[in-house]
mmCIF entry with sequence, helices, sheets and N, C-alpha, C, O atoms, coordinates in Angstrom:
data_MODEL
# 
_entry.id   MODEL 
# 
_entity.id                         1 
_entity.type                       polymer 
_entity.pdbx_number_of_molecules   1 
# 
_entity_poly.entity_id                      1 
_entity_poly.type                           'polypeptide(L)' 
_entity_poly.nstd_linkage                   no 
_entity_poly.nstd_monomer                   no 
_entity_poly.pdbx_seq_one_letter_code       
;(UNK)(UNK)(UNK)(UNK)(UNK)(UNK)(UNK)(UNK)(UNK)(UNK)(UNK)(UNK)(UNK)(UNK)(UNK)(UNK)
(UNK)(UNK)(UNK)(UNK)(UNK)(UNK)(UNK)(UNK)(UNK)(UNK)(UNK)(UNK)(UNK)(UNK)(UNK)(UNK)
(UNK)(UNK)(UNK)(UNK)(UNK)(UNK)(UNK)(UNK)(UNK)(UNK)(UNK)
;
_entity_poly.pdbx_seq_one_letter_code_can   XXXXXXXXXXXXXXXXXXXXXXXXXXXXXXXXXXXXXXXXXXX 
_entity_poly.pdbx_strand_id                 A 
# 
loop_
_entity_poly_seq.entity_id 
_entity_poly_seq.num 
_entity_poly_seq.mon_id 
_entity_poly_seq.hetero 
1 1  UNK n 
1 2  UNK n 
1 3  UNK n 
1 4  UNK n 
1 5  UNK n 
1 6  UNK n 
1 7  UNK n 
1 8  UNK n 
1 9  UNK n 
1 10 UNK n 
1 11 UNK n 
1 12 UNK n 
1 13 UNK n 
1 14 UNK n 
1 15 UNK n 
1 16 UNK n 
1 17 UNK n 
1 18 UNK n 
1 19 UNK n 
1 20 UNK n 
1 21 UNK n 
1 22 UNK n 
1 23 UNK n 
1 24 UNK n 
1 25 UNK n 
1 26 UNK n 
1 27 UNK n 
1 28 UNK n 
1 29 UNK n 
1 30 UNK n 
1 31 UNK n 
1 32 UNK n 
1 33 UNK n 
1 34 UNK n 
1 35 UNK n 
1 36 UNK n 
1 37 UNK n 
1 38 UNK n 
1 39 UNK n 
1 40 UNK n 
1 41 UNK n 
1 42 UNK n 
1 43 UNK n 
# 
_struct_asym.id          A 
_struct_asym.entity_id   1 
# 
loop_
_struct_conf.conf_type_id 
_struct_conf.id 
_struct_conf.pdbx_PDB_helix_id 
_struct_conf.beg_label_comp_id 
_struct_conf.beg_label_asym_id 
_struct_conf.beg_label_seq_id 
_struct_conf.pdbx_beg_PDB_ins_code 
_struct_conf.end_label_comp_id 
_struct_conf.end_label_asym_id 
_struct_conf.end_label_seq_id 
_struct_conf.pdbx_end_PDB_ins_code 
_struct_conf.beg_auth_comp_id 
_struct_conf.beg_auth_asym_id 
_struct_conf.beg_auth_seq_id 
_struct_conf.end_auth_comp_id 
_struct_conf.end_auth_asym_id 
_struct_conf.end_auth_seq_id 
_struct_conf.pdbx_PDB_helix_class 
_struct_conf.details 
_struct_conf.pdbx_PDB_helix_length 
HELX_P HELX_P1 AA1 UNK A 4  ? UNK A 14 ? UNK A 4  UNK A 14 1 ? 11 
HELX_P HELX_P2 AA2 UNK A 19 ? UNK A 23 ? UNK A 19 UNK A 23 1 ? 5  
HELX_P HELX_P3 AA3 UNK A 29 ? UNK A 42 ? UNK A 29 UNK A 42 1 ? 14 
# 
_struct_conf_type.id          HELX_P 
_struct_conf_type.criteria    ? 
_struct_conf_type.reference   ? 
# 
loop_
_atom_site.group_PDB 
_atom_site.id 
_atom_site.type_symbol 
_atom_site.label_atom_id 
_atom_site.label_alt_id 
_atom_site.label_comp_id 
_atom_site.label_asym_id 
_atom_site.label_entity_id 
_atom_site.label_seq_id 
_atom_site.pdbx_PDB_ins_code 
_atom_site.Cartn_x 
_atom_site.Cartn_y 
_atom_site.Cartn_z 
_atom_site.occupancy 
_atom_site.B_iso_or_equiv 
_atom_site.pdbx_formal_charge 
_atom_site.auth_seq_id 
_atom_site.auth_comp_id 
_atom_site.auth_asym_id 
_atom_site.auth_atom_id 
_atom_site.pdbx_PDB_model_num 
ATOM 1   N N  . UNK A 1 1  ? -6.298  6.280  -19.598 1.00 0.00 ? 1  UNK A N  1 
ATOM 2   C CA . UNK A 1 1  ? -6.318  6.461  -18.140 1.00 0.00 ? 1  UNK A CA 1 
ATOM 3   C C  . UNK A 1 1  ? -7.548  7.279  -17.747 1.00 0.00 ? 1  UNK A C  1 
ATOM 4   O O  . UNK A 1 1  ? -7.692  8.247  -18.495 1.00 0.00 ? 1  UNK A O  1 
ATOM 5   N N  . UNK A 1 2  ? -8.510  7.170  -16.760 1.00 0.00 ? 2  UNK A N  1 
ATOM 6   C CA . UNK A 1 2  ? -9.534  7.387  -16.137 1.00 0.00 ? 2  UNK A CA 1 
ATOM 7   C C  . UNK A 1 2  ? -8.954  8.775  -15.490 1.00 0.00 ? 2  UNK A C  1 
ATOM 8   O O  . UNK A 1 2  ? -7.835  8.927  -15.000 1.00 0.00 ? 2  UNK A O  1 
ATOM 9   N N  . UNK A 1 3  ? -10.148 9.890  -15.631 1.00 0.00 ? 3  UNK A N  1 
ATOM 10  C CA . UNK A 1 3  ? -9.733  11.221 -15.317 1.00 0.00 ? 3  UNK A CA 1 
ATOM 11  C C  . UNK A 1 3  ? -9.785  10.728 -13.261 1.00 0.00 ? 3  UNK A C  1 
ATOM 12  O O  . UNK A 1 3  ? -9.963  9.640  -12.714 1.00 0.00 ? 3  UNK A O  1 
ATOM 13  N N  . UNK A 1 4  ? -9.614  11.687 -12.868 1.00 0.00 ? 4  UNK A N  1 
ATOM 14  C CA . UNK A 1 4  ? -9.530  11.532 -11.342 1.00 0.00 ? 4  UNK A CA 1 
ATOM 15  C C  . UNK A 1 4  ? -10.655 11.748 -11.015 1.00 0.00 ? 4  UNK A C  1 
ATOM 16  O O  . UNK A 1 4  ? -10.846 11.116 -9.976  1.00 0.00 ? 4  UNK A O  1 
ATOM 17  N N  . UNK A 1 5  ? -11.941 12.534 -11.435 1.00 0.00 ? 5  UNK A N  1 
ATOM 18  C CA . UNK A 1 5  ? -12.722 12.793 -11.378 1.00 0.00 ? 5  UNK A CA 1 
ATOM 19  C C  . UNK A 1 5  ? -13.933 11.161 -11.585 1.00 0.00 ? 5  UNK A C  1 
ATOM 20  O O  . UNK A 1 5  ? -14.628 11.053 -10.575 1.00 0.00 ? 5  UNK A O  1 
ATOM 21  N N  . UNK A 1 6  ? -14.105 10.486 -12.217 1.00 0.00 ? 6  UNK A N  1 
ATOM 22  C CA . UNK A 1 6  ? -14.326 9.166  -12.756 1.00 0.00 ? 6  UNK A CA 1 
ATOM 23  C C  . UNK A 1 6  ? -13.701 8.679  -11.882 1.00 0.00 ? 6  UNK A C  1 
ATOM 24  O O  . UNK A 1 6  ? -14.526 8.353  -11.028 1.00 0.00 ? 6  UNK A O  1 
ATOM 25  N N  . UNK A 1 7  ? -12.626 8.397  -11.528 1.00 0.00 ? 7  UNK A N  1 
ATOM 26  C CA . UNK A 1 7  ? -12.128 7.139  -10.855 1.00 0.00 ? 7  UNK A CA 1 
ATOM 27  C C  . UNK A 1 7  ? -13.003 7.903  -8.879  1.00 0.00 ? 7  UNK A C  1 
ATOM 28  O O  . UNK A 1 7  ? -13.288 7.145  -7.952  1.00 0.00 ? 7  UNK A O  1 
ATOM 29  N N  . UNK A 1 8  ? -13.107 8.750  -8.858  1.00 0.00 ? 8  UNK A N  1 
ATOM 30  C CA . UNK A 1 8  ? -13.860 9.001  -7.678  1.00 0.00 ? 8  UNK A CA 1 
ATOM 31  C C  . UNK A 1 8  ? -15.816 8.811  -7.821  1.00 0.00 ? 8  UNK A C  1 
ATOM 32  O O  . UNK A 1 8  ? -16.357 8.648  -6.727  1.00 0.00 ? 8  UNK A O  1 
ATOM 33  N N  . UNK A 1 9  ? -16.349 8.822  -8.510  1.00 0.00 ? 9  UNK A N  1 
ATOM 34  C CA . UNK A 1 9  ? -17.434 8.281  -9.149  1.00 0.00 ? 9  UNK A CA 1 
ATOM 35  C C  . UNK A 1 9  ? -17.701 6.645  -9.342  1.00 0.00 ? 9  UNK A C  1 
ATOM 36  O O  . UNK A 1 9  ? -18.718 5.983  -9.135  1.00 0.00 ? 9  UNK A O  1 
ATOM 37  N N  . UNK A 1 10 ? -16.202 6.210  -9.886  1.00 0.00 ? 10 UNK A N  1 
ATOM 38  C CA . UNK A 1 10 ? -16.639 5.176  -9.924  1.00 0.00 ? 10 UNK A CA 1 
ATOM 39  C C  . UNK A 1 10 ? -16.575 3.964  -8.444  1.00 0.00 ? 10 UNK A C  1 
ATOM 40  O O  . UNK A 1 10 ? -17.074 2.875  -8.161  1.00 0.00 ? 10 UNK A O  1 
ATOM 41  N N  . UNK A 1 11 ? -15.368 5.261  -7.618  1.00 0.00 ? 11 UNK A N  1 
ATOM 42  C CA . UNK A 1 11 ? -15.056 4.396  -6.195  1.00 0.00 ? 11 UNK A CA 1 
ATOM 43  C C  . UNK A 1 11 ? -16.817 4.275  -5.335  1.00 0.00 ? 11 UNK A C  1 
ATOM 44  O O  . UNK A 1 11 ? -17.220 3.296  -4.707  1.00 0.00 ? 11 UNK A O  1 
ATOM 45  N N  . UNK A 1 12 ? -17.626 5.657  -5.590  1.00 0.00 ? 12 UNK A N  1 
ATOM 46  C CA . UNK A 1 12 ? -18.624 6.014  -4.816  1.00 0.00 ? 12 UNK A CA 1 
ATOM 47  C C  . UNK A 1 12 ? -19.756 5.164  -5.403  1.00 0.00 ? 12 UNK A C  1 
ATOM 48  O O  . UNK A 1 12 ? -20.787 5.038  -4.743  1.00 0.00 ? 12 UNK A O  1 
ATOM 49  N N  . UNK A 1 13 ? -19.613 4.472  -6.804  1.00 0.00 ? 13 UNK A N  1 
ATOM 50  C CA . UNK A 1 13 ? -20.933 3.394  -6.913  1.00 0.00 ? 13 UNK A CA 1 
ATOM 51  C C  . UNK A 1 13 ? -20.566 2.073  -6.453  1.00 0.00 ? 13 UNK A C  1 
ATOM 52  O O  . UNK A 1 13 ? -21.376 1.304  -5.935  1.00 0.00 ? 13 UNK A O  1 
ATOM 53  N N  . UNK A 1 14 ? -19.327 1.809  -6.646  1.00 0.00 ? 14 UNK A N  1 
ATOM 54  C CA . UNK A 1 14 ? -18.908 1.014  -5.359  1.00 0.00 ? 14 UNK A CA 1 
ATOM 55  C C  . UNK A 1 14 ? -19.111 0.719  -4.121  1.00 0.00 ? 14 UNK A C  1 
ATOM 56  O O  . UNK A 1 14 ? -19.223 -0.445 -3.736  1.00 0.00 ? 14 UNK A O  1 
ATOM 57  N N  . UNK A 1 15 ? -19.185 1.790  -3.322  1.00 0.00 ? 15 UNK A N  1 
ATOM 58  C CA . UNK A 1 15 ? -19.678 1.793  -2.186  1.00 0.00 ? 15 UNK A CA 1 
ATOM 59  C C  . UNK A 1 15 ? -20.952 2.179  -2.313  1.00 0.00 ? 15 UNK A C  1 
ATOM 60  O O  . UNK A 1 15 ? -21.372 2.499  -1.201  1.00 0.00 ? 15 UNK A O  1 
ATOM 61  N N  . UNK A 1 16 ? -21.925 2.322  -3.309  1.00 0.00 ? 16 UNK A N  1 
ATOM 62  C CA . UNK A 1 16 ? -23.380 1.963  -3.298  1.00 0.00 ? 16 UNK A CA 1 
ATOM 63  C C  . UNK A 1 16 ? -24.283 3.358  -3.054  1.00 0.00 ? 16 UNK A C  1 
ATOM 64  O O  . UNK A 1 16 ? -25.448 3.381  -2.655  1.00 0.00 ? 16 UNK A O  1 
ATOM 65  N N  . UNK A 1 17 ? -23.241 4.798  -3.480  1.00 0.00 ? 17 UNK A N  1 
ATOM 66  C CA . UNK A 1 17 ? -23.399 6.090  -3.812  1.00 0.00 ? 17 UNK A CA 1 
ATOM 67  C C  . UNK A 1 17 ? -23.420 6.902  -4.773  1.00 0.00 ? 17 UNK A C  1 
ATOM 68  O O  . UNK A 1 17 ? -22.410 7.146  -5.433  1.00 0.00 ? 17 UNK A O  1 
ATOM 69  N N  . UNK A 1 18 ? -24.534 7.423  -4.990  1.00 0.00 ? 18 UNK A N  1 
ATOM 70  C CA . UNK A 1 18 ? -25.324 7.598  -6.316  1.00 0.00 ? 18 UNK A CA 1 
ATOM 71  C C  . UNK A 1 18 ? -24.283 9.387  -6.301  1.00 0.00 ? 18 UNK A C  1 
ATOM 72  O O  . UNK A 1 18 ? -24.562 10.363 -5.605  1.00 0.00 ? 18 UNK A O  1 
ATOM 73  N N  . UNK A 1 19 ? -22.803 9.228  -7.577  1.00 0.00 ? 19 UNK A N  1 
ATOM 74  C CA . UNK A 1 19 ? -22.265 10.742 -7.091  1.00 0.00 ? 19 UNK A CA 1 
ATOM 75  C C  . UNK A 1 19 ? -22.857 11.948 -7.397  1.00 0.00 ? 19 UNK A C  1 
ATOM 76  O O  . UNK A 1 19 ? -22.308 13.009 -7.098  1.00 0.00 ? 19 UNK A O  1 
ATOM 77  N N  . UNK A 1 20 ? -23.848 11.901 -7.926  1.00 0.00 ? 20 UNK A N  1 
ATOM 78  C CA . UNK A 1 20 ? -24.544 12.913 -8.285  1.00 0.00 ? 20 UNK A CA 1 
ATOM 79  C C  . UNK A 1 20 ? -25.537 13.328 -7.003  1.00 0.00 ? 20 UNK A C  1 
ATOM 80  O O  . UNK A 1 20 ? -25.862 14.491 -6.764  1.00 0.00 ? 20 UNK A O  1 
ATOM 81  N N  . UNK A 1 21 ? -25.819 12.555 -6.482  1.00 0.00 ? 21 UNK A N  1 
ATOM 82  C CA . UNK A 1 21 ? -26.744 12.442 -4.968  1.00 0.00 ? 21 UNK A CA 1 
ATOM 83  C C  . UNK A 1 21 ? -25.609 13.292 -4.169  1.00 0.00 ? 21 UNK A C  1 
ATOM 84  O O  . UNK A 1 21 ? -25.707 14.489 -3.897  1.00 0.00 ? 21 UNK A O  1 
ATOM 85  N N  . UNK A 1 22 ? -24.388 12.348 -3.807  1.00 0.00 ? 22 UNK A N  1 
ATOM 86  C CA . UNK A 1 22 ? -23.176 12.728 -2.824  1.00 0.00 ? 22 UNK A CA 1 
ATOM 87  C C  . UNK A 1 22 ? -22.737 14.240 -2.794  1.00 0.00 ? 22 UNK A C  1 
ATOM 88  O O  . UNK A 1 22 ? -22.314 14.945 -1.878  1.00 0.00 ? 22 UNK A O  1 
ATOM 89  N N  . UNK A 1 23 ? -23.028 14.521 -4.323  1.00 0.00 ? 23 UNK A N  1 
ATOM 90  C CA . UNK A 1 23 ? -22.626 16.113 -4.979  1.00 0.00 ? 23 UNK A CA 1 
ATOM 91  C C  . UNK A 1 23 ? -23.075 16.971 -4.121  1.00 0.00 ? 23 UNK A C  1 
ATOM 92  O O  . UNK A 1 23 ? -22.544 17.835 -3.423  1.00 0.00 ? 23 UNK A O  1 
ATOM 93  N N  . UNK A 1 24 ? -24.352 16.528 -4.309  1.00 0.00 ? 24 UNK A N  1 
ATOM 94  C CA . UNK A 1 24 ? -25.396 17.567 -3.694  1.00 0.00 ? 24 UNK A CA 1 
ATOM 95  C C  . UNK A 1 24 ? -25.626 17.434 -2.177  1.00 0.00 ? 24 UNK A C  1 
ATOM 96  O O  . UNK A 1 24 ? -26.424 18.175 -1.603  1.00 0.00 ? 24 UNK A O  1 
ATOM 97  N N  . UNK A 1 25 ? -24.850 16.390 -1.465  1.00 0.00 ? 25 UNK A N  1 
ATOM 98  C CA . UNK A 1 25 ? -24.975 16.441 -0.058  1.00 0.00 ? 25 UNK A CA 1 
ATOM 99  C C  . UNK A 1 25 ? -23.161 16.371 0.364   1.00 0.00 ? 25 UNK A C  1 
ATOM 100 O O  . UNK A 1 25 ? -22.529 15.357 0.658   1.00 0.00 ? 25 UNK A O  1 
ATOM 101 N N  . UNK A 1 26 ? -22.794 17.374 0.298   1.00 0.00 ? 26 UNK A N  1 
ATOM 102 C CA . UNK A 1 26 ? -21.362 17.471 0.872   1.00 0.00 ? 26 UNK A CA 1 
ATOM 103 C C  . UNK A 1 26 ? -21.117 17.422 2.174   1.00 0.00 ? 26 UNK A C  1 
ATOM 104 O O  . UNK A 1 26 ? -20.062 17.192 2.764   1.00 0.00 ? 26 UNK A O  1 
ATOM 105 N N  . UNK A 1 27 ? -22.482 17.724 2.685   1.00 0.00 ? 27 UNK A N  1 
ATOM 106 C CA . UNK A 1 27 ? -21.793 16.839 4.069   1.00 0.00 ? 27 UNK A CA 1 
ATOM 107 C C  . UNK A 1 27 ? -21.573 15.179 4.612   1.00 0.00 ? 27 UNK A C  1 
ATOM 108 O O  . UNK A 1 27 ? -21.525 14.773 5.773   1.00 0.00 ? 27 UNK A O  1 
ATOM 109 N N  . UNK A 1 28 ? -21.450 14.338 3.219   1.00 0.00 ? 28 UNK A N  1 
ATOM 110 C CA . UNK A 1 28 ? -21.522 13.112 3.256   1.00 0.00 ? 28 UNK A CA 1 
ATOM 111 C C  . UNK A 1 28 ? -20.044 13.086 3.806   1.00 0.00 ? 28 UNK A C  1 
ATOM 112 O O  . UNK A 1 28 ? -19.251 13.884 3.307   1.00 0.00 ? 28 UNK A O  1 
ATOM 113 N N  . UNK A 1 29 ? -19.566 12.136 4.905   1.00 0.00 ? 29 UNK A N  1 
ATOM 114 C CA . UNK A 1 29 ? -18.602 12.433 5.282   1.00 0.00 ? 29 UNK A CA 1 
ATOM 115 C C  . UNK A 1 29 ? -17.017 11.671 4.417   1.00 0.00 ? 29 UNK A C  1 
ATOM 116 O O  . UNK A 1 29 ? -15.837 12.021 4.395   1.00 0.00 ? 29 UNK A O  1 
ATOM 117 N N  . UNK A 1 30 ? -17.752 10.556 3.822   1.00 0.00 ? 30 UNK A N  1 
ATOM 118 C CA . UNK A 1 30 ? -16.838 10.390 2.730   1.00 0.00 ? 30 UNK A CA 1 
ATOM 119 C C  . UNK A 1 30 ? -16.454 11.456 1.664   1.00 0.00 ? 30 UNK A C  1 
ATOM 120 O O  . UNK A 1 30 ? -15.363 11.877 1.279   1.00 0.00 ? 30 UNK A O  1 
ATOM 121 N N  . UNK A 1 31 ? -17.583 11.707 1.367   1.00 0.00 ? 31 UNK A N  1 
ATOM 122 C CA . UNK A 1 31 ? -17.189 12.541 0.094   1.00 0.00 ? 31 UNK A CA 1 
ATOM 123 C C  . UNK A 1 31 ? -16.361 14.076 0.605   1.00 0.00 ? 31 UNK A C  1 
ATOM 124 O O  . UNK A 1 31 ? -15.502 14.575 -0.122  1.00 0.00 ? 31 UNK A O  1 
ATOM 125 N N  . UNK A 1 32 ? -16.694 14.602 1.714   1.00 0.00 ? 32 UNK A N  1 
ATOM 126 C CA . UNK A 1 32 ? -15.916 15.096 2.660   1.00 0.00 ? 32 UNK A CA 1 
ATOM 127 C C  . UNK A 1 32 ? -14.294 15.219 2.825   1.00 0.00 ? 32 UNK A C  1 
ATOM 128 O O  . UNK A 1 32 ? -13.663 16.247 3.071   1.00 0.00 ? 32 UNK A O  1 
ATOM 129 N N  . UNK A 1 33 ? -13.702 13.673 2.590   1.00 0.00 ? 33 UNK A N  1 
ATOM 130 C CA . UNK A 1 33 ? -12.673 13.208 2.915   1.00 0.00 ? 33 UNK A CA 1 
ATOM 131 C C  . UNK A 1 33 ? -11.970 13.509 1.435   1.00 0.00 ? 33 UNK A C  1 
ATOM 132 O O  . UNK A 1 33 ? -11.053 14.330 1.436   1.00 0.00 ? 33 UNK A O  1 
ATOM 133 N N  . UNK A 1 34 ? -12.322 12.933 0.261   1.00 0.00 ? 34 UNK A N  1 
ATOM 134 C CA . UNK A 1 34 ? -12.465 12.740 -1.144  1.00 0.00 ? 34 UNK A CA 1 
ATOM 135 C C  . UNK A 1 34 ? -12.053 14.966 -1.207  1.00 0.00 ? 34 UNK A C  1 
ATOM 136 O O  . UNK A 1 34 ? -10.958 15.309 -1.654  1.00 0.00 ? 34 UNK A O  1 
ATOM 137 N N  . UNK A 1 35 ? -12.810 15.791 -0.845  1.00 0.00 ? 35 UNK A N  1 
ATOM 138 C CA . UNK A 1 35 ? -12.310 17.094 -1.029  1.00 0.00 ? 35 UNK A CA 1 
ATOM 139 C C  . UNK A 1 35 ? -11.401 17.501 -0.496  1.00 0.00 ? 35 UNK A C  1 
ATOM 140 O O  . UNK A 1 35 ? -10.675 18.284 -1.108  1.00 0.00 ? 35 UNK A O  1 
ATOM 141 N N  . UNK A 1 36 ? -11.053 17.072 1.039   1.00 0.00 ? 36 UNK A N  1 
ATOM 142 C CA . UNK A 1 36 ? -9.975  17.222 1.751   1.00 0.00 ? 36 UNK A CA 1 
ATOM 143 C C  . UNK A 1 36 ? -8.502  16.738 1.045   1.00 0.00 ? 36 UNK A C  1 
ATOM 144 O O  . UNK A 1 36 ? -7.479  17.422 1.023   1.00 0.00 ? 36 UNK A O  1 
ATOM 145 N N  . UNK A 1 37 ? -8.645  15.565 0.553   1.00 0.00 ? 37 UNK A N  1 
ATOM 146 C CA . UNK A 1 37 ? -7.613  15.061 -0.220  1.00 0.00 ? 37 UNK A CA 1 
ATOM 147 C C  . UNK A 1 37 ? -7.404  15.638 -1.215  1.00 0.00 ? 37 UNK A C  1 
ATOM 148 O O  . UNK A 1 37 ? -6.211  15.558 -1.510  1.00 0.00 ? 37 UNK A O  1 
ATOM 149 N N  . UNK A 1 38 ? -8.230  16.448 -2.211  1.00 0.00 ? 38 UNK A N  1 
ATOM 150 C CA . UNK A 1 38 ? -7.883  17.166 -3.159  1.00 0.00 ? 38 UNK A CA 1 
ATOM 151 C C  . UNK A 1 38 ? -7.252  18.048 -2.751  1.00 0.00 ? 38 UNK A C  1 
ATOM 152 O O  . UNK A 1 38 ? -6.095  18.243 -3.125  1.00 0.00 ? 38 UNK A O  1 
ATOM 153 N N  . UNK A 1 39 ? -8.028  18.986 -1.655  1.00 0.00 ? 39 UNK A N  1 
ATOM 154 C CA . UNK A 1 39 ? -7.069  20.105 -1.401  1.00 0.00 ? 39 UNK A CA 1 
ATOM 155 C C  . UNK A 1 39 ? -5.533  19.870 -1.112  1.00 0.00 ? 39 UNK A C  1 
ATOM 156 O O  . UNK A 1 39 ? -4.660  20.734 -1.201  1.00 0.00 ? 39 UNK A O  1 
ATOM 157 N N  . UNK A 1 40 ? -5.346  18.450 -0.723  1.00 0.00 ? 40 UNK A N  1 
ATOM 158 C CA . UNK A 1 40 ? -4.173  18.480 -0.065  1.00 0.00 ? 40 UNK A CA 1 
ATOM 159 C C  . UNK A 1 40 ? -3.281  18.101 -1.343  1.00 0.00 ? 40 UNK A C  1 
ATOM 160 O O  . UNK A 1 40 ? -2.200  18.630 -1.602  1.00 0.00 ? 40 UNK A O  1 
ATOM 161 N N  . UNK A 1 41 ? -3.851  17.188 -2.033  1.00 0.00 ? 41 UNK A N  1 
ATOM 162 C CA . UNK A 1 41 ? -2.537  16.961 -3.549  1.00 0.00 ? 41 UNK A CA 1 
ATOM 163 C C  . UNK A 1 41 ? -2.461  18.506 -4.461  1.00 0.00 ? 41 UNK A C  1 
ATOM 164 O O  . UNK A 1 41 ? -1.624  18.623 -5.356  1.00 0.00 ? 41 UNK A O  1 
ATOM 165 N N  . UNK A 1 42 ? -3.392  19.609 -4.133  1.00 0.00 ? 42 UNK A N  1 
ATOM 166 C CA . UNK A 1 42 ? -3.017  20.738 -4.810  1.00 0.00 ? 42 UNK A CA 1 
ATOM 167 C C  . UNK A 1 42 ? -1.784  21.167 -4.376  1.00 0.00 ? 42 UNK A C  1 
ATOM 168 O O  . UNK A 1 42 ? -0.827  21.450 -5.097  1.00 0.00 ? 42 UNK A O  1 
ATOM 169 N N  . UNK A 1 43 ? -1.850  21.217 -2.876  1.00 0.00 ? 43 UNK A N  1 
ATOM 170 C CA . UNK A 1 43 ? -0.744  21.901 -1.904  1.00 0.00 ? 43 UNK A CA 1 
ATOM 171 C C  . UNK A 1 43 ? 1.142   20.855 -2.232  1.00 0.00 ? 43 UNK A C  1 
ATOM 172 O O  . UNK A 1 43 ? 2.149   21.188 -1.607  1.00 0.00 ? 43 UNK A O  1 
# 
């Protein structure tokens, strides 16, 4: 099974986003969404 981390990497070359690029620009508003959701499956 694909860590969660990978399966979000692999959703973002999918949509044609380099995640190492996305990393470094957190205000991408997807990737945005992608942290929001983490926070929320912690809670």
């Amino acid at each position: 099974m694909k860590s969660l981390i990978q399966n979000i990497n692999d959703n973002l070359k999918t949509k044609g986003i380099d995640p190492i690029e996305a990393n470094k620009n957190i205000k991408d508003i997807e990737l945005k969404d992608i942290v929001d959701n983490t926070d929320y499956i912690k809670k």
